[in-house]
C-alpha positions, 0 to 999 in steps of 0.5 A: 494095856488092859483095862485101859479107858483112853477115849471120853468121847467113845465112852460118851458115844457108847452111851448114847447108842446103849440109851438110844436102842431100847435094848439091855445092856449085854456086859456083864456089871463090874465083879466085886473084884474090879476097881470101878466107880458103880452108879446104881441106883438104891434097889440094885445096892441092896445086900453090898458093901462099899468103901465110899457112898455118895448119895446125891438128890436130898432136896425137898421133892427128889429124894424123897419124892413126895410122889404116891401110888395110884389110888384104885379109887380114881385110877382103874389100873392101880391095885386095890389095898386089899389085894396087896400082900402085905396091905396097911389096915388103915389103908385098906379101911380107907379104900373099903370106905370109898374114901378118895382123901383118905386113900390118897393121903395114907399112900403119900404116908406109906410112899414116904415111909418107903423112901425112908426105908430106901434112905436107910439102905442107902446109908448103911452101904458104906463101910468107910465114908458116906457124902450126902449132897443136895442142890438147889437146881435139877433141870428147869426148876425156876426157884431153889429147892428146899432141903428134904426131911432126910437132910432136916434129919441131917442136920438134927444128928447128935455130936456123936455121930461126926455128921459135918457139913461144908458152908452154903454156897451163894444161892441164885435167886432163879435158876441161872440155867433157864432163860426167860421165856420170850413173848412170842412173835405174832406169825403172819399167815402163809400168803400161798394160796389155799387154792394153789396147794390143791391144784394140778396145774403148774402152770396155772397155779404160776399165772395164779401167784404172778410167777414168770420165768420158772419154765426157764429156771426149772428146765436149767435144774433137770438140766443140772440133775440129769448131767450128775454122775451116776456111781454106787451109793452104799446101802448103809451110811451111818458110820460104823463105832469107833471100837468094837467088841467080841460079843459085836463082832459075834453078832456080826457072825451072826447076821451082818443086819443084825449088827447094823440094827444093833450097833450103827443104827439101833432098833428095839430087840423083841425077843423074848426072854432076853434079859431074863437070860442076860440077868440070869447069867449074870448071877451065875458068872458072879457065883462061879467068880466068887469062888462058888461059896454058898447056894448055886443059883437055880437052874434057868429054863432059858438054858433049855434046862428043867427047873426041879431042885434034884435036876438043879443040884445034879447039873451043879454037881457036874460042874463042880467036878467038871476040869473048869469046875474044879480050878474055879473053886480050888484055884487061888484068886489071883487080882490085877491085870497082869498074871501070875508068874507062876500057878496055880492061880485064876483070874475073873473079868479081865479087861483088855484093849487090843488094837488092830487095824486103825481101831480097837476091839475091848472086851472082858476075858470071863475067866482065866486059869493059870497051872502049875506048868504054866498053861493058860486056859482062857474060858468063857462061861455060857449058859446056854446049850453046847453048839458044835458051832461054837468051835468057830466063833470069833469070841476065843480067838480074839482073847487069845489074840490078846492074851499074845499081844498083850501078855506074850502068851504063845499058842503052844500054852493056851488052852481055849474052852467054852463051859456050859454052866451048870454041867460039865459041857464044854466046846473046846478051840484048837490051837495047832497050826498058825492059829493066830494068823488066822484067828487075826485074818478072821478078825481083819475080815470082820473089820472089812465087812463093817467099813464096806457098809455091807450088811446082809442079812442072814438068818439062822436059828440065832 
């Protein structure tokens, strides 16, 4: 089913792998359309709007933190006051005066009116109800913790403002998490000779310690490992994830090696401009989903793309005429999972789950568009530039695997397009033929490759 979230535990181990690799995260965040629980943190809310916040951590040193900035006075990598753009008086006073207390003191004040501000924002996103919560423990903390000013502010509130508070819990005296350091045994040292450690003879290292008998036990080992069989090892033993997506599967197009450091066994990406790239194309996605109302966000260089204000205008107003252009903003919005019965209607950021082979491949479908005659056009947003290339990628194959299984959508009423954005670009997929049997062919020899454990690299301009 789409959108279907069925395994905690795969869930849990993507997280791990996301943390443990160094590198951003390549999904795109949920639209303001997906029924989805956001976890963010103050900075990225704000500009939005939810019906429910909760702000958790008004404990007295987490929120606020108490932490101030360096002072240039003691520390050389901290920016002088004076350098700032917008830099406090008195601050700057201070730091000309070569006054360390002084400093010090206005950067906690002016740290602590920052995380006021932040503690504004944070209240005023929730258009329904706002949950602010506190806690006595994070992490080894040995005492409970105090409530911070903005829950001494809290409980200060007038009557009109409706602010309620449940009871106190019973509180431990010391945090039940943490065990008490044990006194810590004395070590005997090493009675292995130091001389021993240094020394190339076996034999007399042997004699040196008192050991008898080790020629006998010794060859009975080399004995032992010789008669182990010899068979193939594969190279690669971690095993592969559980589920898949279309963008793993792209870089398993790519380059086998690059998969296996990407997904099995993750190394920092080095390459440069990837997020830039990454949050670029997210604020495209989310203009072209929101119906492109408003300014079109500037044209990145990282498309290879000029940044004046004149090229910008012209490319949006490629796409803005371009076919996909055109349903993106005319095309009704139409919400759910499942499409419409009839069009014309568009729908954003479908999730899918698509089983196949003894796993599961879940991915998001950017954009679907659905006219009046009842074809679909399954589109997926790049901003990058157009490659031939594209026209056997696995990325729309495996959407229209999808859109078959899981809608009944036949070949015949699919139309698959990659479009360039900004521009009017777009790298088209046919589907003539048995287009899904070998969309799905393609798909099982991915699947292959990953559980043989075989991943060569292959170099190319990607």
């Amino acid at each position: 089913e789409f959108g279907d979230a069925r395994f905690l535990q795969e869930f849990l181990r993507y997280l791990e792998v996301v943390s443990g690799s160094g590198s951003a995260e390549f999904s795109l965040p949920p639209s303001e359309h997906t029924d989805a629980v956001r976890v963010l943190t103050v900075h990225k809310a704000k500009g939005l709007e939810f019906d429910h916040v909760f702000v958790p951590g008004l404990s007295d040193g987490v929120f606020p933190s108490g932490r101030a900035q360096d002072s240039a006075l003691e520390k050389p990598n901290a920016l002088p006051p004076p350098l700032k753009r917008d830099p406090d008086p008195e601050l700057a006073a201070a730091y000309d005066a070569l006054d360390k207390d002084e400093t010090k003191k206005l950067l906690k004040r002016g740290a602590t009116e920052e995380e006021g501000r932040l503690f504004y924002v944070a209240c005023t996103r929730a258009a329904e109800t706002l949950t602010l919560s506190r806690a006595h423990y994070y992490g080894d903390n040995k005492k409970p913790k105090k409530p911070s000013v903005f829950w001494k502010l809290l409980e200060d509130t007038p009557e009109e403002c409706a602010v309620s508070f449940d009871s106190e819990p019973e509180v431990p005296e010391s945090n039940p998490d943490v065990k008490e350091l044990s006194e810590k045994e004395e070590r005997t040292p090493d009675p292995w000779p130091l001389e021993a450690m240094a020394a190339d003879d076996e034999v007399e290292v042997a004699q040196s310690l008192g050991v008898t008998g080790w020629e006998d036990e010794l060859a009975a080992l080399r004995r032992d490992v010789r008669a182990i069989p010899e068979s193939p090892r594969p190279e690669h033993v971690l095993p592969p994830p559980e589920t898949h997506s279309p963008s793993s599967l792209m870089d398993l197009e790519t380059c086998p090696r690059r998969y296996y450091h990407k997904y099995i066994f993750p190394v920092p990406i080095l390459e440069q401009g990837v997020e830039d790239a990454q949050d670029y194309g997210s604020v495209v996605h989310a203009y072209i989903e929101g119906g492109m109302r408003g300014e079109p966000p500037k044209v990145s260089s990282i498309g290879g793309e000029g940044d004046g204000d004149a090229s910008r205008k012209e490319l949006w107003k490629a796409f803005d005429a371009s076919k996909y252009g055109r349903r993106a903003a005319e095309y009704p919005l139409h919400e759910g999972s499942e499409p419409p019965k009839t069009g014309p209607a568009r729908m954003v950021e479908i999730s899918f789950a698509l089983p196949i082979e003894n796993t599961e491949i879940r991915g998001r479908i950017d954009a679907v568009f659905v006219d009046e005659d009842g074809t679909f056009h399954l589109v997926d947003w790049k901003t990058g530039k157009p490659y031939e290339s594209y026209r056997t990628r696995l990325q729309l194959p495996l959407y229209a695997l999808a859109a078959n299984r899981l809608w009944g959508v036949e070949p015949e009423k699919m139309r698959l397009a990659y479009a360039f954005v900004p521009g009017d670009a777009t790298v088209e997929v046919s589907t003539q033929g048995d287009f899904l049997g070998r969309a799905q062919e393609k798909v099982l020899g991915a699947l292959s490759l990953i559980k043989s454990g075989r991943f060569e690299p292959t170099p190319s301009r990607y």
